[in-house]
N, C-alpha and C positions, 0 to 999 in steps of 0.2 A: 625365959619365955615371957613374952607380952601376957597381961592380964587381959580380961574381956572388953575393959573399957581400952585401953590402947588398940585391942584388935580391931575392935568398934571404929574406933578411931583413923586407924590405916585403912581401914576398908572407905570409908567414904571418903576422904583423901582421893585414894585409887581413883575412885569414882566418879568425883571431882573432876581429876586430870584425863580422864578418857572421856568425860562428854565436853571438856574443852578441847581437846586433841582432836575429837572427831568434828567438831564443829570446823576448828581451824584446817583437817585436812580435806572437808569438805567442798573448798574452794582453792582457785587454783592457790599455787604458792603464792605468789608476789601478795591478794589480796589478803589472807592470813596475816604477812608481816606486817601491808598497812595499819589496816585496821588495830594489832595489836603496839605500833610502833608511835600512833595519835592516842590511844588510850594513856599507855606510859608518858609521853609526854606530857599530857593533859593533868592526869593521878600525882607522877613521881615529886613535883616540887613540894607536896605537903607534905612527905618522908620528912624523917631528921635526915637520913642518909643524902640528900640533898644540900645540907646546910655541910654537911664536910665535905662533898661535893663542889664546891663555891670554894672552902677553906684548902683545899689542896689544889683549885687553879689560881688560887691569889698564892701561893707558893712557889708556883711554878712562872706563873706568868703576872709578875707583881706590874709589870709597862702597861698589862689591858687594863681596861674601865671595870667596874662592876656590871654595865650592861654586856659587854662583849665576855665575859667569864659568867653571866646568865645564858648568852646564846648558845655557849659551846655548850654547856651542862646542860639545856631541855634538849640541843640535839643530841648528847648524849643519852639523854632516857629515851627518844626515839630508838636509837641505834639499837639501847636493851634491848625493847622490846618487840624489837625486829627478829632481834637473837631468840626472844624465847616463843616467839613462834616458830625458829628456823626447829628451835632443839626438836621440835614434836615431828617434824619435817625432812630431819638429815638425811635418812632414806630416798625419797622424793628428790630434794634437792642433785643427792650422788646419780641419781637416775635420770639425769640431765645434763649428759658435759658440759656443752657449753655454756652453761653459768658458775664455772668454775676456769680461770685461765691462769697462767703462768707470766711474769714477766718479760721480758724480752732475755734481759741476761739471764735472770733463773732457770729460761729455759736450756738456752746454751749449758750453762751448768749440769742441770738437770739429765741431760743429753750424754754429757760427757762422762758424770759420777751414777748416771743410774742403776750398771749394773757392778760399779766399782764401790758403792757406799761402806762397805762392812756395815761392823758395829757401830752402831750410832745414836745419837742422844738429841732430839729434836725436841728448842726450846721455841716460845711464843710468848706473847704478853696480850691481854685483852683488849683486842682490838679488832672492829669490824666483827666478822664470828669467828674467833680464836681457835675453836674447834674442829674447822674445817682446813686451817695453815698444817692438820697431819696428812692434808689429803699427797703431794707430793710423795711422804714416807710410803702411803698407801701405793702409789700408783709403781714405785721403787722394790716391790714387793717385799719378800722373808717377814709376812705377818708383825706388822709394828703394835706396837702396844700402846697403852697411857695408862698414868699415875690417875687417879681417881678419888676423891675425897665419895664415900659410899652415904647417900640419901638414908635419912632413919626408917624411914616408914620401906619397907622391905619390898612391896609390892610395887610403888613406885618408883623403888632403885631399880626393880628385873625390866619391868618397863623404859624407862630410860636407857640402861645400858643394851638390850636388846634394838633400841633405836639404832647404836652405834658404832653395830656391830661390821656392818660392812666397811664403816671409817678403821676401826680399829680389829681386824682379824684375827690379832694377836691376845684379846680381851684387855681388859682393864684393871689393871694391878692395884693391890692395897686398900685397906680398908677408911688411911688415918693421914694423919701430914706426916711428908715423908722425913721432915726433921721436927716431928712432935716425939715429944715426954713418953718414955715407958715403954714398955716391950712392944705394943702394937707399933710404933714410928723407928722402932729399930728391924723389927719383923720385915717391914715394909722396905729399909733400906736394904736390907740383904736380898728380898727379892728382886727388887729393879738390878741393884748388884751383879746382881747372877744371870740372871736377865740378859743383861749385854754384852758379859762377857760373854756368853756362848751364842755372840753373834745377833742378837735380836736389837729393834730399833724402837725406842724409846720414846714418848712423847710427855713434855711435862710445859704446864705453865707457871711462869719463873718471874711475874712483874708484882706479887704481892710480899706488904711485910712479914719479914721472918724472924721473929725475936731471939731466934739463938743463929741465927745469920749474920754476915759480917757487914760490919756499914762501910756504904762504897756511894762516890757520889752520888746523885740524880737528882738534876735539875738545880745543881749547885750545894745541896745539902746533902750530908749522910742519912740513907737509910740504909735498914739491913735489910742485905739480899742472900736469898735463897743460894746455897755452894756446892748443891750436893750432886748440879750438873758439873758442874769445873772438878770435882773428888773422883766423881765415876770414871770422866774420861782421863783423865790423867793416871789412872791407876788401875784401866784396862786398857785403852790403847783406843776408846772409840774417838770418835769422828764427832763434834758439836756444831748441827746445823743453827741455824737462828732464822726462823722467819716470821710472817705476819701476812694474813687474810685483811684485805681493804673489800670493805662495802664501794660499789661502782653505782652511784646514785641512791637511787630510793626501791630500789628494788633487791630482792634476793641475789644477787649479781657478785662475784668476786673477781679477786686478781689477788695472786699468791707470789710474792717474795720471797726468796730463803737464798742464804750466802752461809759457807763456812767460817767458822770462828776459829782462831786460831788457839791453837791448845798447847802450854808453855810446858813443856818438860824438861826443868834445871833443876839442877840439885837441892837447891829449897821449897819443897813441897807446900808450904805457906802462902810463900810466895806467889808461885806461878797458880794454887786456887785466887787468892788476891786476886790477881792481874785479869786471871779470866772472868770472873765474877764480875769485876769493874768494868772490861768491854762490854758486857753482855746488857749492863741497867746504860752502858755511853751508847749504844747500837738500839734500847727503847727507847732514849731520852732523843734519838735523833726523829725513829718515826715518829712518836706522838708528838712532836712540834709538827709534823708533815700535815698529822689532819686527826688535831686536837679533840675531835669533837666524838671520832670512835673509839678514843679508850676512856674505859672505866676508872670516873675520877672516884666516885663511889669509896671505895675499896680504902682501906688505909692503908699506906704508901710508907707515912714520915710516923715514925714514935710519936 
């Protein structure tokens, strides 16, 4: 149990987050994201998180200038901060179709697998609002779910997750990283686990470093990627969607992607996680060249 000064603590936290939440839902959507997506831009380059920012597009894109690997990172603290006004918003946003669409083939797809999906494991990487690339799983029904890293302050986590609830029907599994250290990251693996095998649809984001993950290219270097979608499906039989939410200008606006990934089932189990694993960072390594400037360079990527 939290002591009085932590309680203390959570509580205006809370507090904090719902007169900014109320402010931002006070106004229509689009202007919320503005205003918060010029702040972040404005704020985010005196981060340090900005200077590795810089240091993982000069990794990726060693041919730009330092001015053109500047452009893409302050649009990219835009884009955050588009995102963390959508987060207060996802409600609002879903109670609005069309600012949510489908691609032309995804649709076709979409059409074809929607009532044929099973079990399935729907992966994304941070880009545009990542969180909304489950909407598809959702609209496909059988209550999909997501992996969930859980907020400390308690009241802020029920809050948040209560946002997401219509995104996610199925709630929000696990407390921890699902390949972290110690009982809580194994806890967590058996639930997703189980999870799918008895048919339920999975949502997990799979573009960040994994230090007991296996290194597979991206962007011509090894990092280690997250395997425990390429493990689940291969050794219950589900389905590995891959998609990605693009922001459609400057406004709360999308367009959702998702293609089948193809899931190796040969006799060496190593292997064919390998193989899938390594499509999956070749399949982000293709959109974020598409439009550099909505993934989180942020984040540590390379050891």
């Amino acid at each position: 149990m939290p002591g009085i000064v932590t309680t203390v603590r959570y509580f205006a936290e809370y507090a904090a987050l719902r007169v900014i939440a109320g402010l931002i839902r006070s106004a229509p959507i689009d202007v919320g994201g503005n205003v918060s997506g010029k702040l972040w831009r404005w704020i985010a380059p005196y981060d340090r998180r900005h200077k590795r920012a810089l240091a993982n597009l000069a990794i990726a894109f060693p041919e730009k200038s330092l001015e053109e690997r500047q452009a893409i990172a302050l649009a990219m603290w835009e884009n955050l901060g588009r995102v963390m006004a959508e987060t207060m918003q996802i409600d609002r946003i879903l109670a609005e179709p069309d600012r949510l669409e489908l691609t032309e083939t995804t649709s076709k797809v979409f059409a074809r697998y929607r009532n044929k999906m099973g079990s399935a494991i729907g992966i994304t990487l941070h880009m545009g609002n990542w969180e909304l690339a489950a909407w598809p799983l959702t609209l496909a029904g059988n209550n999909p779910a997501a992996v969930y890293r859980r907020v400390n302050n308690p009241y802020v986590d029920q809050y948040l997750r209560a946002l997401r609830r219509t995104l996610y029907p199925g709630g929000l599994l696990g407390k921890g990283s699902i390949n972290g250290d110690g009982e809580e990251g194994q806890k967590t693996a058996r639930q997703i686990m189980d999870f799918v095998r008895q048919g339920g649809r999975l949502g997990l984001v799979c573009d960040l470093h994994d230090k007991r993950g296996l290194p597979v290219p991206f962007f011509g270097k090894p990092a280690r990627s997250v395997t425990i979608p390429a493990l689940i499906a291969r050794r219950v039989g589900a389905r590995i969607w891959i998609g990605r939410c693009v922001r459609l200008g400057n406004q709360s606006r999308f367009k959702v992607e998702f293609q089948e990934l193809k899931v190796s089932r040969t006799a060496n189990a190593a292997d064919d996680i390998k193989a899938i694993t390594a499509a999956m960072q070749t399949q982000f390594e293709t959109w974020v060249r598409e439009v550099p400037e909505q993934w989180m360079w942020s984040n540590r990527r390379w050891s």
